[in-house]
C-alpha positions as CSV (number, residue, x, y, z in Angstrom):
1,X,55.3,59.4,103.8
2,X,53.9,63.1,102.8
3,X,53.0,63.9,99.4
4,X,55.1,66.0,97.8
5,X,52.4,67.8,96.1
6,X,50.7,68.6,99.5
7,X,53.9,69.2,101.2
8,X,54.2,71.7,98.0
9,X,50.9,73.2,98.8
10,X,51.1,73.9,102.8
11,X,54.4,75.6,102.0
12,X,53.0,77.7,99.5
13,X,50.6,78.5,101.8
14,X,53.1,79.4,104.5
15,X,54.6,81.7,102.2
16,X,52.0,83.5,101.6
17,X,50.7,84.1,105.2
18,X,54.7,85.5,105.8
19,X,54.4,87.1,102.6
20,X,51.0,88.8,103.6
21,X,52.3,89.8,107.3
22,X,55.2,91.5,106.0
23,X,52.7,93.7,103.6
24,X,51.1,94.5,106.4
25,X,51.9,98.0,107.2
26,X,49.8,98.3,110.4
27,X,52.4,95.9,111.8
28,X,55.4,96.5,113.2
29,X,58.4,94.8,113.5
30,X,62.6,94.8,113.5
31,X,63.2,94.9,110.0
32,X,66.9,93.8,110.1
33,X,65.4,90.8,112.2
34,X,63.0,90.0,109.5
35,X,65.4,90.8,106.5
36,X,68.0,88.4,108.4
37,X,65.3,85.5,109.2
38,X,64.6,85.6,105.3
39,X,67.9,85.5,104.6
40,X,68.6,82.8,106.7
41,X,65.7,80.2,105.6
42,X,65.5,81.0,102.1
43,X,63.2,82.8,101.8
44,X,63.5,85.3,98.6
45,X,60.4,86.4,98.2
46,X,60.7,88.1,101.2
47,X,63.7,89.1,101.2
48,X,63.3,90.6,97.9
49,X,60.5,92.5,99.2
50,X,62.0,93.8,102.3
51,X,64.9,95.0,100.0
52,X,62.9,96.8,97.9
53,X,60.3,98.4,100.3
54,X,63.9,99.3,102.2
55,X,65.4,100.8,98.5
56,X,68.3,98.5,99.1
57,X,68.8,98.7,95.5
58,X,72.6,97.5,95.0
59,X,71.7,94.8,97.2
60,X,68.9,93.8,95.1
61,X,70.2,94.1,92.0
62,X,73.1,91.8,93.0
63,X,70.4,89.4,94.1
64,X,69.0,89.3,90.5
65,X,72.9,89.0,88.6
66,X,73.1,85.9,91.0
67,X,70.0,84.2,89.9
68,X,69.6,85.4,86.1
69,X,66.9,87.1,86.8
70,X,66.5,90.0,83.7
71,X,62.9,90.9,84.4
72,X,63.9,91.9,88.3
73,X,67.0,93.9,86.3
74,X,64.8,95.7,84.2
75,X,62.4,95.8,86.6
76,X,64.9,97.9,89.3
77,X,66.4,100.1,86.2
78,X,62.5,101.1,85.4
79,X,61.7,101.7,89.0
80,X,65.3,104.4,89.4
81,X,65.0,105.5,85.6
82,X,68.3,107.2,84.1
83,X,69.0,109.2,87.5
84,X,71.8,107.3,88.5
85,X,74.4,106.6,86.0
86,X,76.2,104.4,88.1
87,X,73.3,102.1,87.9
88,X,73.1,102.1,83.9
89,X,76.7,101.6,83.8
90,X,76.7,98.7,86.7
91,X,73.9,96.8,84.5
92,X,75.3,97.5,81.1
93,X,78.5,96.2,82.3
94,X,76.4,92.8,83.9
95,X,75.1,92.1,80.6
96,X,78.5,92.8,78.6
97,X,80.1,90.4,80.9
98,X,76.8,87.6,80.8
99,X,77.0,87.9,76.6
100,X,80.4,87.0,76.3
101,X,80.6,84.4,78.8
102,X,77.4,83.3,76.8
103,X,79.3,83.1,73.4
104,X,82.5,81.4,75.0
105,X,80.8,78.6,76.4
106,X,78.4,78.0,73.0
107,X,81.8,78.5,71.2
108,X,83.3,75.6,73.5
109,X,80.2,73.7,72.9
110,X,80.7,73.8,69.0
111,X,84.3,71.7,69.6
């Protein structure tokens, strides 16, 4: 039986030498390939990079509503600045939505 702390560790360490590969911009490769293998296997750290280097930025942003993920909101409305209403409006409206669903379920928690 395999540690989980080592099994923890070589898979960090996997990561990172994908991670490092796909920074690697004497490299090339099919980028829909890679985007698709990440995809596939779980593997959000790279597909959240290959979204970003590719400025796939409504796809990314969905990725953050889906996993709560404010800072990579922030993060993307930083990166475009106040250029693109649309994108204001599309993230104002995600945390509209997120605060009352918020208050409804501490409301139902109260009873």
């Amino acid at each position: 039986k395999i540690d989980s702390n080592i099994l923890n560790s070589l898979l960090s360490n996997i990561e990172t030498k994908i991670y490092n590969l796909l920074d690697n911009h004497s490299l090339e490769y099919d980028y829909d390939r890679i985007l698709l293998l990440c995809y596939q296997y779980n593997y959000e750290i790279g597909y959240r990079y290959l979204l970003d280097k590719s400025n796939s930025t409504y796809l990314l942003l969905r990725l953050y509503y889906e996993s709560n993920d404010n800072k990579g909101i922030f993060k993307i409305l930083k990166k475009e600045g106040i250029i693109d209403n649309s994108l204001i409006i599309q993230i104002l409206t995600y945390f509209v939505k997120k605060s009352i669903n918020d208050s409804v379920i501490s409301d139902n928690d109260i009873d």
